[in-house]
Chimera marker file (.cmm) of the C-alpha trace (Angstrom):
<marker_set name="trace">
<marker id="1" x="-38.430" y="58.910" z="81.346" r="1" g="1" b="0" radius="0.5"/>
<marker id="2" x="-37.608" y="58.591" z="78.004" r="1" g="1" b="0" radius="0.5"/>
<marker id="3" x="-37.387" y="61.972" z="77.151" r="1" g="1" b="0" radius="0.5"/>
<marker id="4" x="-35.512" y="62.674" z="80.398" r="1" g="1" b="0" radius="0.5"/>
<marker id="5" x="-32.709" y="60.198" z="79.210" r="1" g="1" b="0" radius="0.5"/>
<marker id="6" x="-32.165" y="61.690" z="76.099" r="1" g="1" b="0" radius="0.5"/>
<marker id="7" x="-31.381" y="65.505" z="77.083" r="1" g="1" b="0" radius="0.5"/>
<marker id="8" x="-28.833" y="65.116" z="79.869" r="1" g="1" b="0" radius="0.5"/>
<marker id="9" x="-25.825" y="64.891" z="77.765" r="1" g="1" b="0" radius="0.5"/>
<marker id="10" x="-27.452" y="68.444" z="75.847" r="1" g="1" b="0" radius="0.5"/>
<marker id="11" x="-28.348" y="69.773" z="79.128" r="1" g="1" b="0" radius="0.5"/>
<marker id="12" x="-24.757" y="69.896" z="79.980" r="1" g="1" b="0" radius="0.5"/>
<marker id="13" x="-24.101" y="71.227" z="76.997" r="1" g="1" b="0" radius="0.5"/>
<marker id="14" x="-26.604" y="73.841" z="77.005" r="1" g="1" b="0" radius="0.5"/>
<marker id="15" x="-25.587" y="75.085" z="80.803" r="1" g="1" b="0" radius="0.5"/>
<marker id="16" x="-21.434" y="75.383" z="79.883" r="1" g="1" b="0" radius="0.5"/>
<marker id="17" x="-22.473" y="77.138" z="76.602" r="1" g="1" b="0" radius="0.5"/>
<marker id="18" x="-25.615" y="79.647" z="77.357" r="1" g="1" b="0" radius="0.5"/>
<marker id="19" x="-25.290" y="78.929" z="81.422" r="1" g="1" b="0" radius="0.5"/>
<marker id="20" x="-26.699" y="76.880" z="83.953" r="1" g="1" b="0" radius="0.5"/>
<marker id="21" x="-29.459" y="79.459" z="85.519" r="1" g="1" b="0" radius="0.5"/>
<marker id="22" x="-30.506" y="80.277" z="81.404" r="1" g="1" b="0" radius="0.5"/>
<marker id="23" x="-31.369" y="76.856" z="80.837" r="1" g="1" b="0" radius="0.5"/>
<marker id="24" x="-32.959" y="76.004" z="84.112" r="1" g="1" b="0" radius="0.5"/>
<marker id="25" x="-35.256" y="79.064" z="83.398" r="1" g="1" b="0" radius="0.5"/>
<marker id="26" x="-36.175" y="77.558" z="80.290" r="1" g="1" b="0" radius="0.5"/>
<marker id="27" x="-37.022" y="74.544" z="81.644" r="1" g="1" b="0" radius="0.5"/>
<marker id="28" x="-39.171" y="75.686" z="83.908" r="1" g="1" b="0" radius="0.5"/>
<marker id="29" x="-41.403" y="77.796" z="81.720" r="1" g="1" b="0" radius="0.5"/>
<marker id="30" x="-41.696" y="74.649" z="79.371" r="1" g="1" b="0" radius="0.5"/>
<marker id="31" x="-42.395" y="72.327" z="83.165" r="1" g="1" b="0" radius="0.5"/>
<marker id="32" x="-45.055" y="74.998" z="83.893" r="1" g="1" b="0" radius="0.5"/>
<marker id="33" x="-46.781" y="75.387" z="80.393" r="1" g="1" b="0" radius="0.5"/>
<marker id="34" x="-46.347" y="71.360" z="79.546" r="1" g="1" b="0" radius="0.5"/>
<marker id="35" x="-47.828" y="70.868" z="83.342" r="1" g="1" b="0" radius="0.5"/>
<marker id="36" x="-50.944" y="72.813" z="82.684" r="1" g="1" b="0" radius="0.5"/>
<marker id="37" x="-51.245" y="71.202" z="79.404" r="1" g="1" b="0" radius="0.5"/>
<marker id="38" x="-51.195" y="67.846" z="81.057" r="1" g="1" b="0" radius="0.5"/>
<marker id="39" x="-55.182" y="67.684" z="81.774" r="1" g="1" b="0" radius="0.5"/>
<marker id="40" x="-55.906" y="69.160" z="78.730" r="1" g="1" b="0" radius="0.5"/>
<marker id="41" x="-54.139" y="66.516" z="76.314" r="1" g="1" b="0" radius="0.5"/>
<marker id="42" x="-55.529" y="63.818" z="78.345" r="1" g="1" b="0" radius="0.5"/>
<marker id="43" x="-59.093" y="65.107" z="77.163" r="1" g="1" b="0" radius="0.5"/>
<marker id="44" x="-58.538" y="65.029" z="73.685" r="1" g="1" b="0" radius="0.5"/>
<marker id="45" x="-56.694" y="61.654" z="73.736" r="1" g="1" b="0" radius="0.5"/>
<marker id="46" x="-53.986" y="59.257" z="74.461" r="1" g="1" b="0" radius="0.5"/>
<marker id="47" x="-51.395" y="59.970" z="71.709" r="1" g="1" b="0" radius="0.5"/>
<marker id="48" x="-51.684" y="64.022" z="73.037" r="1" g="1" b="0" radius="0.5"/>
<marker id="49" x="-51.160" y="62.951" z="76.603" r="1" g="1" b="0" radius="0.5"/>
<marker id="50" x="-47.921" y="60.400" z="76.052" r="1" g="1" b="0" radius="0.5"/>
<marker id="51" x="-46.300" y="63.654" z="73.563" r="1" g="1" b="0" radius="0.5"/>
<marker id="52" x="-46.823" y="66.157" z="76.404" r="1" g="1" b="0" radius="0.5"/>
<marker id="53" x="-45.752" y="63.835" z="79.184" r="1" g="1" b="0" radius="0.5"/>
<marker id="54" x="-42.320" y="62.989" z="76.581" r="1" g="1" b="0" radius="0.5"/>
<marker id="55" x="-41.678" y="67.043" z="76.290" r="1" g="1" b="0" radius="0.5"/>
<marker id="56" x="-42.196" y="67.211" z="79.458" r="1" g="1" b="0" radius="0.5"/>
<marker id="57" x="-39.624" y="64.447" z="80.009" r="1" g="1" b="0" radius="0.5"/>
<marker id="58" x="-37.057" y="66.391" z="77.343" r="1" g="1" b="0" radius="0.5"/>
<marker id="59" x="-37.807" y="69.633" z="79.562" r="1" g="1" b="0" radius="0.5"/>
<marker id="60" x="-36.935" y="68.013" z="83.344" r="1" g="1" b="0" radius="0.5"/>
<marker id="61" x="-33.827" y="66.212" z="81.533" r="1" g="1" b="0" radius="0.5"/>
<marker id="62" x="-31.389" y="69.642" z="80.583" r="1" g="1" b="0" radius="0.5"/>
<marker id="63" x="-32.247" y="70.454" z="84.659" r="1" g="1" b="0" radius="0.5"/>
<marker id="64" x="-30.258" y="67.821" z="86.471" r="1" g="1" b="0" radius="0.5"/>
<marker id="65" x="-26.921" y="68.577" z="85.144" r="1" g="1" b="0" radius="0.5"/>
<marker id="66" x="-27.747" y="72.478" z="84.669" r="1" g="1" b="0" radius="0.5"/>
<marker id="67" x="-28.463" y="72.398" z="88.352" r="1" g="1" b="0" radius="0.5"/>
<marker id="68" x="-24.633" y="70.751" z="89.077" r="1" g="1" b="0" radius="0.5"/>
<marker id="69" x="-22.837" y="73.025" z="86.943" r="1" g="1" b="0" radius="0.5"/>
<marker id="70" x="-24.777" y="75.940" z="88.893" r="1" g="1" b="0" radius="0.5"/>
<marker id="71" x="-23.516" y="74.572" z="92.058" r="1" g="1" b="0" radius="0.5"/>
<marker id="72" x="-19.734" y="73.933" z="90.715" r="1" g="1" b="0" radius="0.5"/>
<marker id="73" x="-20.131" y="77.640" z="89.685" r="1" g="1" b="0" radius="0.5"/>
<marker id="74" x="-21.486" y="79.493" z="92.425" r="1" g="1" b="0" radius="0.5"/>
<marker id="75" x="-21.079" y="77.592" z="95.572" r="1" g="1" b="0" radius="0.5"/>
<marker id="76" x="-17.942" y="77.391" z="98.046" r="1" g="1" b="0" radius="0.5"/>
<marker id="77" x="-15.732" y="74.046" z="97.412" r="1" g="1" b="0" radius="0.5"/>
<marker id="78" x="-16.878" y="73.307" z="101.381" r="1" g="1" b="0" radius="0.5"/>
<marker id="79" x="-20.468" y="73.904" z="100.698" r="1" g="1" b="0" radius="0.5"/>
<marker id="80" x="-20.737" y="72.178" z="97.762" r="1" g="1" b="0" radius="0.5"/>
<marker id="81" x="-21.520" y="68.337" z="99.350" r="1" g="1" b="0" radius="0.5"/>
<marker id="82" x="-23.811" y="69.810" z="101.626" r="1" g="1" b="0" radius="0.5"/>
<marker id="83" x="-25.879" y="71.406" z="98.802" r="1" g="1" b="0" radius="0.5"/>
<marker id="84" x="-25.644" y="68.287" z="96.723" r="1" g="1" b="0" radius="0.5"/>
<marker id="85" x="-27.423" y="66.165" z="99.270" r="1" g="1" b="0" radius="0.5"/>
<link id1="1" id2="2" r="1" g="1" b="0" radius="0.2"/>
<link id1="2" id2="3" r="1" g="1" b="0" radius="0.2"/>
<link id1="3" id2="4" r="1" g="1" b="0" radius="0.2"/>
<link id1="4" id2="5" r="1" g="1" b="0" radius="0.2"/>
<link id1="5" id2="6" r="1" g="1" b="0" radius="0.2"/>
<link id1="6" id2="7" r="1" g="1" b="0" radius="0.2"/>
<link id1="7" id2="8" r="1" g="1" b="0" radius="0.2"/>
<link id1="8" id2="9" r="1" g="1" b="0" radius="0.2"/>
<link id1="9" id2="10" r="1" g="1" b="0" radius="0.2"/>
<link id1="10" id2="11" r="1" g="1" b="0" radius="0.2"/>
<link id1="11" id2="12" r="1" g="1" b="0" radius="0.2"/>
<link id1="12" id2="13" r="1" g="1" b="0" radius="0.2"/>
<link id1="13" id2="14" r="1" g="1" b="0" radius="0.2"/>
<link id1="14" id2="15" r="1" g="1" b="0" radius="0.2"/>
<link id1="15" id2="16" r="1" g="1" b="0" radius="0.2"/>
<link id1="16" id2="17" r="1" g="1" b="0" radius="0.2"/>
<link id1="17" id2="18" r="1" g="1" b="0" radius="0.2"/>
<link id1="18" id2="19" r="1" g="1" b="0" radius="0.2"/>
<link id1="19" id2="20" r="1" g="1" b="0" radius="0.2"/>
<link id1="20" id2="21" r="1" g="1" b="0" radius="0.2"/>
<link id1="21" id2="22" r="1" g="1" b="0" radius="0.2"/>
<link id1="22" id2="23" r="1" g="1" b="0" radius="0.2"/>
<link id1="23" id2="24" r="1" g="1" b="0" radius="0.2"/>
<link id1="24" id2="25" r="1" g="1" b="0" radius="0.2"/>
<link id1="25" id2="26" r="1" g="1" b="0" radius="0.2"/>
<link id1="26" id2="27" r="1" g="1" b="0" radius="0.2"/>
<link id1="27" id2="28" r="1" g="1" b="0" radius="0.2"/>
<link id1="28" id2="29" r="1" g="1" b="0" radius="0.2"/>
<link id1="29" id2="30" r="1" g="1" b="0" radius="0.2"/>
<link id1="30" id2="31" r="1" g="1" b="0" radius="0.2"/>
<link id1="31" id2="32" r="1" g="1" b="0" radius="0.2"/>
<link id1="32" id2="33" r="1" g="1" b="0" radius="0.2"/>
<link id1="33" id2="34" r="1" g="1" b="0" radius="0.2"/>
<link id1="34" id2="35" r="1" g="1" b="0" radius="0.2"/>
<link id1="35" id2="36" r="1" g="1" b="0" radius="0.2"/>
<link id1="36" id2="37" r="1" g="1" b="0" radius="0.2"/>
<link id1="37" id2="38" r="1" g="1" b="0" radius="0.2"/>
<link id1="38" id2="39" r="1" g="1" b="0" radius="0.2"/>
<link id1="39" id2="40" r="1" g="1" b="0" radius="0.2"/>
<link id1="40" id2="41" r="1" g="1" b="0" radius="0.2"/>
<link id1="41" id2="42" r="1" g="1" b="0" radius="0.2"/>
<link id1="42" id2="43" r="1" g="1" b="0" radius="0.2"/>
<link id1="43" id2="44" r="1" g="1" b="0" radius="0.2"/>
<link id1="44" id2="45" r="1" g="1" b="0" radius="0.2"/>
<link id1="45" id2="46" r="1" g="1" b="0" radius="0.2"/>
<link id1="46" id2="47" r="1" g="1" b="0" radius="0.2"/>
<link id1="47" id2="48" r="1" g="1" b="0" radius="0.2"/>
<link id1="48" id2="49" r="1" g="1" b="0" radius="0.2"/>
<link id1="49" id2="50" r="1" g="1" b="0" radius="0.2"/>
<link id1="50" id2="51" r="1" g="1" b="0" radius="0.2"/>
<link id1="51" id2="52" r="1" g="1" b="0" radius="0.2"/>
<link id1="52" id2="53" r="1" g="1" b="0" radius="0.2"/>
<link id1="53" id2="54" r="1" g="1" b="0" radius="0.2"/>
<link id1="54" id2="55" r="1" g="1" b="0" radius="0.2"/>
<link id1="55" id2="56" r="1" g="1" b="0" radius="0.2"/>
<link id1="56" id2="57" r="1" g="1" b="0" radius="0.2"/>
<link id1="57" id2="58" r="1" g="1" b="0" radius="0.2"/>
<link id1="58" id2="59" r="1" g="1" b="0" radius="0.2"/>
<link id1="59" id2="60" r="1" g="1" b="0" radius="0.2"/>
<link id1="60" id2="61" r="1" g="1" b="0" radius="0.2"/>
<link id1="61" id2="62" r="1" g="1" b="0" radius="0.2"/>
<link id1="62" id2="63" r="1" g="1" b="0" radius="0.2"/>
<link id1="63" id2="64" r="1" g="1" b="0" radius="0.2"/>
<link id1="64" id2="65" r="1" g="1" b="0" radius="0.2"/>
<link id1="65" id2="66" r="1" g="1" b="0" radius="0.2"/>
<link id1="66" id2="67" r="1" g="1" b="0" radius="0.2"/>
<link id1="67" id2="68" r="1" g="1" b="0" radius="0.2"/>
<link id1="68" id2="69" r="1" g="1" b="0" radius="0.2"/>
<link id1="69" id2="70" r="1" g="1" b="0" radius="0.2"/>
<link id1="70" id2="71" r="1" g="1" b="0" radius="0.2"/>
<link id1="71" id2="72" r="1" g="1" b="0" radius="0.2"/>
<link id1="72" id2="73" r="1" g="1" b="0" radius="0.2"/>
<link id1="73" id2="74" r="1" g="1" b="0" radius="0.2"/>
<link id1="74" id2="75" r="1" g="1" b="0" radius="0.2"/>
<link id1="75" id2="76" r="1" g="1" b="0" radius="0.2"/>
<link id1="76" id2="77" r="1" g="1" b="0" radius="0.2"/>
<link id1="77" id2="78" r="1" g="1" b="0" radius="0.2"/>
<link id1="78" id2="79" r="1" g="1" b="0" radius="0.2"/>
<link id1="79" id2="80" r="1" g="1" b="0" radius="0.2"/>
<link id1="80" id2="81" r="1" g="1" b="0" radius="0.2"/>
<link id1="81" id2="82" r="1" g="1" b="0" radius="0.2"/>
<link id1="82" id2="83" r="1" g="1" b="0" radius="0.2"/>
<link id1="83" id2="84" r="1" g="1" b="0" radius="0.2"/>
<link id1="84" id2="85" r="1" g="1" b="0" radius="0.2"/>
</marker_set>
């Protein structure tokens, strides 16, 4: 959660700079990859486990707002509540 905190104010960032369906992109190949790591650093050990579980914190954090400047940007002003929810 941590990790998620921290990157929403750079997610924003990242989406109005480089644009919102870039950075979502991004964020999910680092989901997927930090995902299948997930087993993995629990077998070697604690400290592996809580790092991969923080990146993939920092990863799921630049989506939320990437995701509503996506909508702002390509959705009708009409269609946009309904897509919100």
């Amino acid at each position: 959660f941590y990790g998620y905190l921290c990157t929403q104010l750079i997610g924003g960032y990242l989406s109005d700079k480089y644009g919102a369906k870039h950075v979502i992109a991004v964020a999910s190949l680092c989901w997927s990859v930090l995902g299948l790591m997930t087993p993995l650093a629990a077998h070697w050990n604690l400290g592996a486990l809580i790092a991969v579980r923080v990146l993939l914190g920092v990863a799921s954090g630049v989506s939320y707002p990437s995701v509503h400047s996506l909508v702002g940007k390509w959705f009708p002003i009409g269609e946009r509540s309904f897509i919100s929810a």
